[in-house]
MDTraj code that builds the backbone (N, CA, C; nanometers):
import mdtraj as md
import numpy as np

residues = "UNK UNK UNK UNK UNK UNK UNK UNK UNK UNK UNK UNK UNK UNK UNK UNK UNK UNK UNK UNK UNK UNK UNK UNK UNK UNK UNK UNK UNK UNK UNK UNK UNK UNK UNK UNK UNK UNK UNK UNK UNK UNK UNK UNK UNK UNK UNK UNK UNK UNK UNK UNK UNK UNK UNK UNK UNK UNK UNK UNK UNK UNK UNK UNK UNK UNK UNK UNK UNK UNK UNK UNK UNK UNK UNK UNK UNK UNK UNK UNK UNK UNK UNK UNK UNK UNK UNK UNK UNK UNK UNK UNK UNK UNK UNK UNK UNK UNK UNK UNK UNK UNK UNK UNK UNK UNK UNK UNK UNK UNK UNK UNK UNK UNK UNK UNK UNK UNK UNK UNK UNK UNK UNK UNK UNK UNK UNK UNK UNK UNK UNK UNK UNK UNK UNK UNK UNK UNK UNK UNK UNK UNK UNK UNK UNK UNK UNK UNK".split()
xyz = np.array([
    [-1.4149, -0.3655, -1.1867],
    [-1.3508, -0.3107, -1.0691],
    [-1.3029, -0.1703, -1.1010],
    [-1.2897, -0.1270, -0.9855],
    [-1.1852, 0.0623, -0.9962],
    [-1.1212, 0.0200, -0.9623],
    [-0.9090, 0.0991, -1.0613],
    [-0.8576, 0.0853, -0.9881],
    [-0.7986, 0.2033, -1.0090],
    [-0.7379, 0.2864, -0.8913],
    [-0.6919, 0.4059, -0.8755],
    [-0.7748, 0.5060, -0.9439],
    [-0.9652, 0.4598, -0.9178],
    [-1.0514, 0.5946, -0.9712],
    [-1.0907, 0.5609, -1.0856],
    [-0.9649, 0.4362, -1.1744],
    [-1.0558, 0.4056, -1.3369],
    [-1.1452, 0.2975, -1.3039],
    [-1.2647, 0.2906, -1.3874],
    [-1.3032, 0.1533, -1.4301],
    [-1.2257, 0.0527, -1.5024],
    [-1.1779, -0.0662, -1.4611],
    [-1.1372, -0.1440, -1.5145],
    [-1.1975, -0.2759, -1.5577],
    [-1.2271, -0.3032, -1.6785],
    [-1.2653, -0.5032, -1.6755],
    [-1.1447, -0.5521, -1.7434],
    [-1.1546, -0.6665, -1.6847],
    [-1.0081, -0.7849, -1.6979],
    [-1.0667, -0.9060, -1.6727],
    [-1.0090, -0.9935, -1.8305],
    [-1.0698, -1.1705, -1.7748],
    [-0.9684, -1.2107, -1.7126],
    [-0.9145, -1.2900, -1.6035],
    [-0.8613, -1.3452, -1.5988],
    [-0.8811, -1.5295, -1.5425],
    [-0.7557, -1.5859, -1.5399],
    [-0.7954, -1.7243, -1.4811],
    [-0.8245, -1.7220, -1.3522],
    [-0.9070, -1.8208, -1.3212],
    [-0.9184, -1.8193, -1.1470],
    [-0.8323, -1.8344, -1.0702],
    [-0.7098, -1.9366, -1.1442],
    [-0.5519, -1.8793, -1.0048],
    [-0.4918, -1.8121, -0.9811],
    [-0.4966, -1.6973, -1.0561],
    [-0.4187, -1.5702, -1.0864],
    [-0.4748, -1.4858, -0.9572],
    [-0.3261, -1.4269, -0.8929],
    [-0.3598, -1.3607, -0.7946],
    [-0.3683, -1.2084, -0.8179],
    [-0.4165, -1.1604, -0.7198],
    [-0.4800, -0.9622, -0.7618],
    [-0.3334, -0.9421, -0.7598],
    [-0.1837, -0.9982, -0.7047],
    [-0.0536, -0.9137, -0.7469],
    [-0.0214, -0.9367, -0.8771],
    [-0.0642, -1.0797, -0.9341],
    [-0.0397, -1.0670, -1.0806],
    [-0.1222, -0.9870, -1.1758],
    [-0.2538, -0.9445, -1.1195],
    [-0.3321, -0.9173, -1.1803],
    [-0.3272, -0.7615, -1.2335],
    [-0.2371, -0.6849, -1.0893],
    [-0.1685, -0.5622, -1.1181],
    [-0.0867, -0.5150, -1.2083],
    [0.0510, -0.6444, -1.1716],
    [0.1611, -0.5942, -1.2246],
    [0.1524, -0.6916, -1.3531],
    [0.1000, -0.7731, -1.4110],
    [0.1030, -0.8267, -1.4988],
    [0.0000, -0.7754, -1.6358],
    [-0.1294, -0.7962, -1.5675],
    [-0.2462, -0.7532, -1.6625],
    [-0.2487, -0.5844, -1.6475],
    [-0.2543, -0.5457, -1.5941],
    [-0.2621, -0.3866, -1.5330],
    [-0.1258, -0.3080, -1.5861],
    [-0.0292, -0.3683, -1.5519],
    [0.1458, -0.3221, -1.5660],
    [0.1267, -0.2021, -1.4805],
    [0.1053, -0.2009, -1.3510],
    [0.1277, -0.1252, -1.2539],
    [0.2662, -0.2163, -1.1628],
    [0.3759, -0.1502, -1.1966],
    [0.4500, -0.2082, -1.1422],
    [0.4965, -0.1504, -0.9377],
    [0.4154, -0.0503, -0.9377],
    [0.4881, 0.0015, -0.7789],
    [0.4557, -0.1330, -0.7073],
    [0.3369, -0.1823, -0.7445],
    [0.3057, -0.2660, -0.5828],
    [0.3947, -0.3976, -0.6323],
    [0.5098, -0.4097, -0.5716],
    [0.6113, -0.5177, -0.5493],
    [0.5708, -0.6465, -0.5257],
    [0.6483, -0.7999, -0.6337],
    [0.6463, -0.8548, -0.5784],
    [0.7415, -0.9376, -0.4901],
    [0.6794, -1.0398, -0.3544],
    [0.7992, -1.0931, -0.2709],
    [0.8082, -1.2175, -0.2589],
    [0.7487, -1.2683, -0.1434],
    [0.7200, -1.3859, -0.1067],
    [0.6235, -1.4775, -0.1483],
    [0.5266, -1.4475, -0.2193],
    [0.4166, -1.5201, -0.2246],
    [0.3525, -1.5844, -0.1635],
    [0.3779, -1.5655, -0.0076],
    [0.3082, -1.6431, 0.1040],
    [0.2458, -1.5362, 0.1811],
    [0.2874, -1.3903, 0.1911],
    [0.1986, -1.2984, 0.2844],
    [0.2941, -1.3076, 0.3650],
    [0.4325, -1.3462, 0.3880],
    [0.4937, -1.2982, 0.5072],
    [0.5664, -1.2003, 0.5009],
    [0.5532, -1.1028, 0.3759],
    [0.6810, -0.9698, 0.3824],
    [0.5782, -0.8565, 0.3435],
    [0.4213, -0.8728, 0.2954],
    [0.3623, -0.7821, 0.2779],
    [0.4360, -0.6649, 0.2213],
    [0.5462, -0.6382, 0.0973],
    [0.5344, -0.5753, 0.0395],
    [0.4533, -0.5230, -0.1045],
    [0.3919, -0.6231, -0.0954],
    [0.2327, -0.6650, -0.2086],
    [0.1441, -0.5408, -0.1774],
    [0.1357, -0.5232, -0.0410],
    [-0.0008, -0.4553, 0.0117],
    [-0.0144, -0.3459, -0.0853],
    [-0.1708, -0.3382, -0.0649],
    [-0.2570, -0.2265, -0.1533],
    [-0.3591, -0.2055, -0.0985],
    [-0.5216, -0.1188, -0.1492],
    [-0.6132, -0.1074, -0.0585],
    [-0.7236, -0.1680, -0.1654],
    [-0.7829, -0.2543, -0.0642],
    [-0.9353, -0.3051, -0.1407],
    [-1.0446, -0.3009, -0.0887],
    [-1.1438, -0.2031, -0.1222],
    [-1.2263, -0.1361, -0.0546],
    [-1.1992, -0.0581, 0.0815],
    [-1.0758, 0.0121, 0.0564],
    [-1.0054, 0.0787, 0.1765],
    [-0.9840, 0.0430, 0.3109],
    [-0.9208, -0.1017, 0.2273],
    [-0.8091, -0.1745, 0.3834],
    [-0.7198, -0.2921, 0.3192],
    [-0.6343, -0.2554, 0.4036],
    [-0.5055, -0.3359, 0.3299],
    [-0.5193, -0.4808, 0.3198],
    [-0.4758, -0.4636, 0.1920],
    [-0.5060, -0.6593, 0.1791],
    [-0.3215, -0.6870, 0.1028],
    [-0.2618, -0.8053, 0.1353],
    [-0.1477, -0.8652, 0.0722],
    [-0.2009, -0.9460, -0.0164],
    [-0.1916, -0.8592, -0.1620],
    [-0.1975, -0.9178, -0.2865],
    [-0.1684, -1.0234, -0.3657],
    [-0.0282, -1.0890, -0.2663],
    [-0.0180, -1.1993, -0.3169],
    [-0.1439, -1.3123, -0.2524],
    [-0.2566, -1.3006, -0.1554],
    [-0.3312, -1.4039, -0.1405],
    [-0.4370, -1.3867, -0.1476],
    [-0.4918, -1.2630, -0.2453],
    [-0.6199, -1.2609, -0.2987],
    [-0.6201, -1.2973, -0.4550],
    [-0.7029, -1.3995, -0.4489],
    [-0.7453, -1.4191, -0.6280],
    [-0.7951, -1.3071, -0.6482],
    [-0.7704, -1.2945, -0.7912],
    [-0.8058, -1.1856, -0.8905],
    [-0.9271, -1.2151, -0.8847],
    [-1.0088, -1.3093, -0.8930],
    [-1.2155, -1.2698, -0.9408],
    [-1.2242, -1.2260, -0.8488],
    [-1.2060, -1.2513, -0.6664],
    [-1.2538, -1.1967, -0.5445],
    [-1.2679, -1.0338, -0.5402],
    [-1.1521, -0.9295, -0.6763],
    [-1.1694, -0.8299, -0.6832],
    [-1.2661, -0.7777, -0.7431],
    [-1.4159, -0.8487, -0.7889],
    [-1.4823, -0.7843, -0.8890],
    [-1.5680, -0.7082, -0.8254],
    [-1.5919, -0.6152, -0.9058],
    [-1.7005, -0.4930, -0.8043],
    [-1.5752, -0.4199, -0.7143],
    [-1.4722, -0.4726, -0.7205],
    [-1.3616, -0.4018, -0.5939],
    [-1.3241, -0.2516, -0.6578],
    [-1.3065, -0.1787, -0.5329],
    [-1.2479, -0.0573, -0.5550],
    [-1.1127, -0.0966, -0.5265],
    [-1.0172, -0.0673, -0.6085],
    [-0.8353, -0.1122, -0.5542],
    [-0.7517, 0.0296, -0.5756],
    [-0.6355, 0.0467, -0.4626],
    [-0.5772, 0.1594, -0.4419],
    [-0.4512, 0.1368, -0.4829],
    [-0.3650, 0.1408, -0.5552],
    [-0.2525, 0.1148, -0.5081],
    [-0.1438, 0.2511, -0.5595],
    [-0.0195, 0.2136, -0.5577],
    [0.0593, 0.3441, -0.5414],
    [0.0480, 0.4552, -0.6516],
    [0.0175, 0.3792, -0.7453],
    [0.0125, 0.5041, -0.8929],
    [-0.1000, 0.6157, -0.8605],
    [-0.1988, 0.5506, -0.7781],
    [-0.3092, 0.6243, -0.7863],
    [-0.3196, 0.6927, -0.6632],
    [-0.2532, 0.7421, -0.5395],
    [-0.2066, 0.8039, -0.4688],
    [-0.2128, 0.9295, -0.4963],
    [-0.0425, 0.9572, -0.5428],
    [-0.0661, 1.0907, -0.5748],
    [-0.1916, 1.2057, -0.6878],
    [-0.2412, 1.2855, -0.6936],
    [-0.3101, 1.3910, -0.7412],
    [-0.3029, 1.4947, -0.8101],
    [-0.2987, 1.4765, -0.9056],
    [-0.2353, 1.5858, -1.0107],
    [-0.0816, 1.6497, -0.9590],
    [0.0094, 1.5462, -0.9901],
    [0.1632, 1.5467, -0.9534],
    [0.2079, 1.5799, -0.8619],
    [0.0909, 1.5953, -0.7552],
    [0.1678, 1.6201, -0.6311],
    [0.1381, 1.5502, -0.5105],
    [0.2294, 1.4997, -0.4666],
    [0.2405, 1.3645, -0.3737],
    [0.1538, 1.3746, -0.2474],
    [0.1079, 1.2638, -0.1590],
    [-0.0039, 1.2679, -0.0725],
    [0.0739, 1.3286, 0.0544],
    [0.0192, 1.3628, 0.1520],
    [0.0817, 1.3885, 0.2584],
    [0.1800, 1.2946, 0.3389],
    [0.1225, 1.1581, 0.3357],
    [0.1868, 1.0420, 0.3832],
    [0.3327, 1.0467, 0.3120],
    [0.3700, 1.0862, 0.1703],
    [0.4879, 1.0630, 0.0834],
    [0.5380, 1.0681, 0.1157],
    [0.5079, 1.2807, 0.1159],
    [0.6213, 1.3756, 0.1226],
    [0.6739, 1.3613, 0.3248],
    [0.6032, 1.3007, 0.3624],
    [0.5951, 1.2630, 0.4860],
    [0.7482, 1.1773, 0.5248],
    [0.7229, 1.0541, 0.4571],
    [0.8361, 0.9707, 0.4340],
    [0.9742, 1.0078, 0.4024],
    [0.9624, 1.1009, 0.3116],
    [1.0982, 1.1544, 0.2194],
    [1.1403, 1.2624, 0.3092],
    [1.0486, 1.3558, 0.3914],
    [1.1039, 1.4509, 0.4796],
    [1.1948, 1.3442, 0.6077],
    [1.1549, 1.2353, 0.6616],
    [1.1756, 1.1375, 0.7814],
    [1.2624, 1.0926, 0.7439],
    [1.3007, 1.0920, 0.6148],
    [1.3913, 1.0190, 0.5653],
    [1.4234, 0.8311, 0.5522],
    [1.2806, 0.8168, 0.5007],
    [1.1965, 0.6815, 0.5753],
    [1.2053, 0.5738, 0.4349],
    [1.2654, 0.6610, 0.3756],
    [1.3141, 0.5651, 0.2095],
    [1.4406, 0.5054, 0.1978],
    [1.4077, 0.4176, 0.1685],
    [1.6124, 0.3337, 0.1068],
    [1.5614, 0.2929, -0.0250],
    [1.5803, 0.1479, -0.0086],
    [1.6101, 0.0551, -0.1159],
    [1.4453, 0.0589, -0.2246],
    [1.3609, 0.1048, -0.1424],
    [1.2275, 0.0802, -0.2201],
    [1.1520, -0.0156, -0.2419],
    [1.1549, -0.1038, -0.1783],
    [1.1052, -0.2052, -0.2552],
    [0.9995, -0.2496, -0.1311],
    [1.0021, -0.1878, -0.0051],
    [0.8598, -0.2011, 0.0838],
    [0.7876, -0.0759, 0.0423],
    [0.8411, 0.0494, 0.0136],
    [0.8183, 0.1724, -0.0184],
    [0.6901, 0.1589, -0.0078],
    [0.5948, 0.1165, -0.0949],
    [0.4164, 0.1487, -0.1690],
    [0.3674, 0.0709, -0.0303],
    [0.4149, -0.0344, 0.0360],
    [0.3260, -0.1234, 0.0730],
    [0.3150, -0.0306, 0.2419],
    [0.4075, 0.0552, 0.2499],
    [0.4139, 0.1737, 0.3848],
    [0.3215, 0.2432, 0.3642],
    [0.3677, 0.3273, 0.2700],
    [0.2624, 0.4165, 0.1767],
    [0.1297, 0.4285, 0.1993],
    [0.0842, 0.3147, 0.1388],
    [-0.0077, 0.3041, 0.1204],
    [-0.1152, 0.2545, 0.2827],
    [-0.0311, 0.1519, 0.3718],
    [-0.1031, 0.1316, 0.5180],
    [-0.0738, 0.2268, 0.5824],
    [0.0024, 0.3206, 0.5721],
    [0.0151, 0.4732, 0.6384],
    [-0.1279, 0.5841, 0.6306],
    [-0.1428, 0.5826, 0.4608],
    [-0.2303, 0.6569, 0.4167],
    [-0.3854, 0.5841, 0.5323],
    [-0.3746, 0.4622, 0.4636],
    [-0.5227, 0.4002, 0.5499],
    [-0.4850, 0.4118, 0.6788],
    [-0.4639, 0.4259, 0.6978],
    [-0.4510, 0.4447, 0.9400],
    [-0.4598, 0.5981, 0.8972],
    [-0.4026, 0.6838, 0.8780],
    [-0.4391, 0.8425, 0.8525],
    [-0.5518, 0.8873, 0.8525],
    [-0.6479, 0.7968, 0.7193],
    [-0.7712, 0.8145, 0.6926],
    [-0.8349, 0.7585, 0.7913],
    [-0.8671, 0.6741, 0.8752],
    [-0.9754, 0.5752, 0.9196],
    [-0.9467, 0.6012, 1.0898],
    [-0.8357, 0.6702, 1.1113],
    [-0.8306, 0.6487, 1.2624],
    [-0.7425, 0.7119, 1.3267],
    [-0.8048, 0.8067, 1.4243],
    [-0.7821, 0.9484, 1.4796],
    [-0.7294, 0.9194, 1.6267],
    [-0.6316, 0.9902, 1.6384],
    [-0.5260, 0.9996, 1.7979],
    [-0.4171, 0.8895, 1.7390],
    [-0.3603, 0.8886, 1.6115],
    [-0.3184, 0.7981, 1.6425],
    [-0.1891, 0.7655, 1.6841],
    [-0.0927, 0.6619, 1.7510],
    [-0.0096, 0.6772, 1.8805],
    [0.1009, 0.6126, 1.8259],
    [0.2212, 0.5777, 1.8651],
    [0.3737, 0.4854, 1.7910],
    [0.3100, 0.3185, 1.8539],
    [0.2198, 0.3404, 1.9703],
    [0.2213, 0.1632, 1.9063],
    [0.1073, 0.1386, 1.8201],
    [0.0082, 0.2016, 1.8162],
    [-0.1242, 0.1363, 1.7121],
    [-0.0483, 0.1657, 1.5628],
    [0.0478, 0.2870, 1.5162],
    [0.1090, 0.2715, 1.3839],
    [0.1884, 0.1453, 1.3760],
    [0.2495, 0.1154, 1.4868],
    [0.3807, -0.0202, 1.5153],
    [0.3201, -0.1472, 1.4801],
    [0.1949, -0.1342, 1.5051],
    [0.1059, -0.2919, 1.5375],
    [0.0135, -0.2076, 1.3667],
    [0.0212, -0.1780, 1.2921],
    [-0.0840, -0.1614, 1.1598],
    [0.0409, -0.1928, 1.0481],
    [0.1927, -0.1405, 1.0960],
    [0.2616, -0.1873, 0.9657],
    [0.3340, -0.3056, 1.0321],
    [0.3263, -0.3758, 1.1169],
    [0.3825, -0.5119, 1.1841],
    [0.4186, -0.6045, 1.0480],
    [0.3192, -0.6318, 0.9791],
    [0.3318, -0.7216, 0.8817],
    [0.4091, -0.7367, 0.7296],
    [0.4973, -0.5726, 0.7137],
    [0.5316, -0.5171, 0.6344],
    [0.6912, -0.5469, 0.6491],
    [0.8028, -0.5880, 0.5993],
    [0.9330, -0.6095, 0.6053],
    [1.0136, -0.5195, 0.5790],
    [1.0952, -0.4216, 0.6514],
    [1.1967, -0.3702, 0.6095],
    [1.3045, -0.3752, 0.6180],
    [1.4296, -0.4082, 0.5069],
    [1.5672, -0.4696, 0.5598],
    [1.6632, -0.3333, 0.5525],
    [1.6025, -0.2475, 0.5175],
    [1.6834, -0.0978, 0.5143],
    [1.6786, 0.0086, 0.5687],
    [1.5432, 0.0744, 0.6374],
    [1.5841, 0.1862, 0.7173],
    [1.5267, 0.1601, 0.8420],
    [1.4492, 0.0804, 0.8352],
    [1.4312, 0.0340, 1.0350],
    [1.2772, 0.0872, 1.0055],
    [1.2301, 0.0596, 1.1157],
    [1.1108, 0.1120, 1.1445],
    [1.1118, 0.2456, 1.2886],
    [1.1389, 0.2767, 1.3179],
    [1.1345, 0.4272, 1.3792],
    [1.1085, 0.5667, 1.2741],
    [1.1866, 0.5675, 1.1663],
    [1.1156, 0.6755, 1.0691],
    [0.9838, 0.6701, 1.0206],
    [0.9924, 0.5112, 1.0254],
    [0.8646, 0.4993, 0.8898],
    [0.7154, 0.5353, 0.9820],
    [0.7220, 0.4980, 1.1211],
    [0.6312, 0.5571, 1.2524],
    [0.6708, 0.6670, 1.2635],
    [0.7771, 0.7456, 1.2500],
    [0.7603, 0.8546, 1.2804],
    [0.7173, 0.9346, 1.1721],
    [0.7362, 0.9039, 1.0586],
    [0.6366, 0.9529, 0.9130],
    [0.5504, 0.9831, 0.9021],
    [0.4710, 0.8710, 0.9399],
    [0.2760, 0.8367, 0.9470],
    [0.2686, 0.9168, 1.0489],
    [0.3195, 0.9169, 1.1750],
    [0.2400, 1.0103, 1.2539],
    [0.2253, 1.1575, 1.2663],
    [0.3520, 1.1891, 1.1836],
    [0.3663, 1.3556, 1.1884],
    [0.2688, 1.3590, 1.0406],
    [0.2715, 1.2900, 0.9307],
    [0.1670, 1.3283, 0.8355],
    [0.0116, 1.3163, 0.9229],
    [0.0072, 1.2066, 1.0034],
    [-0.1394, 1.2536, 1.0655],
    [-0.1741, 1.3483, 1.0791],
    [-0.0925, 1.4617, 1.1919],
    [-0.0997, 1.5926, 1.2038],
    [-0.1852, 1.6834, 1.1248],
    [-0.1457, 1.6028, 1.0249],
    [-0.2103, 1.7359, 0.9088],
    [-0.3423, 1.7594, 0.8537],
    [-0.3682, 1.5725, 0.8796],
    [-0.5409, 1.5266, 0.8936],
    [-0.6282, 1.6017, 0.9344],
])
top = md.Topology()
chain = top.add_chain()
for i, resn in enumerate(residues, 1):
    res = top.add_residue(resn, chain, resSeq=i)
    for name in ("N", "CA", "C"):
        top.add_atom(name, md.element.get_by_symbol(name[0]), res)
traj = md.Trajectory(xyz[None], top)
């Protein structure tokens, strides 16, 4: 698999999920873990450039996968548009949905043009935030669209 641009091989067991497979085998710690059921999607990452919640993909299902997640974002130290996007909106608290915004921000940016406060509303729906609300974090993504 690629992940964030490297080639990676990794054995792992067949129950092991792609979030353990990150933050455990990988030690990429941004992509958070939560629930382990997919209901707080702060797991999310990109696999083959669309968001998948990491806690319910097995790790073999990633082979041949291209995987995105927050380390591999930024570009020679300087942060993606979506970031600095966030941090201007003031769309950060506690951190701990942080990457999983991030990162479904970046993919709606890339993949899909005009885009409006409800199609961003209805793409991070599945994502939990108990700290700054969701009005910045839409208003983030869409002013970084702009720049698309």
């Amino acid at each position: 698999m690629k992940v964030n641009g490297a080639e990676r091989k990794v054995e792992v067991e067949d129950n092991r999920t792609l979030l353990w497979l990150i933050r455990e085998k990988l030690k990429l710690k941004g992509t958070k873990h939560g629930c382990d059921r997919g209901d707080c999607g702060i797991c999310t990452v990109l696999v083959n450039n669309a968001p998948v919640k990491s806690c319910l993909v097995l790790a073999p299902e990633v082979d041949g996968a291209e995987i995105l997640t927050i380390e591999g974002l930024a570009k020679n130290g300087s942060l993606s548009p979506i970031q600095k996007s966030l941090i201007k909106h003031g769309a950060l608290q506690c951190g701990i949905c942080t990457a999983a915004f991030v990162l479904t921000g970046h993919w709606l940016i890339q993949h899909e043009n005009g885009l409006y406060r409800k199609r961003v509303a209805e793409a991070i729906d599945g994502i939990l935030c108990r700290c700054t609300g969701y009005r910045q974090i839409i208003d983030a993504i869409l002013d970084a669209a702009k720049e698309k």
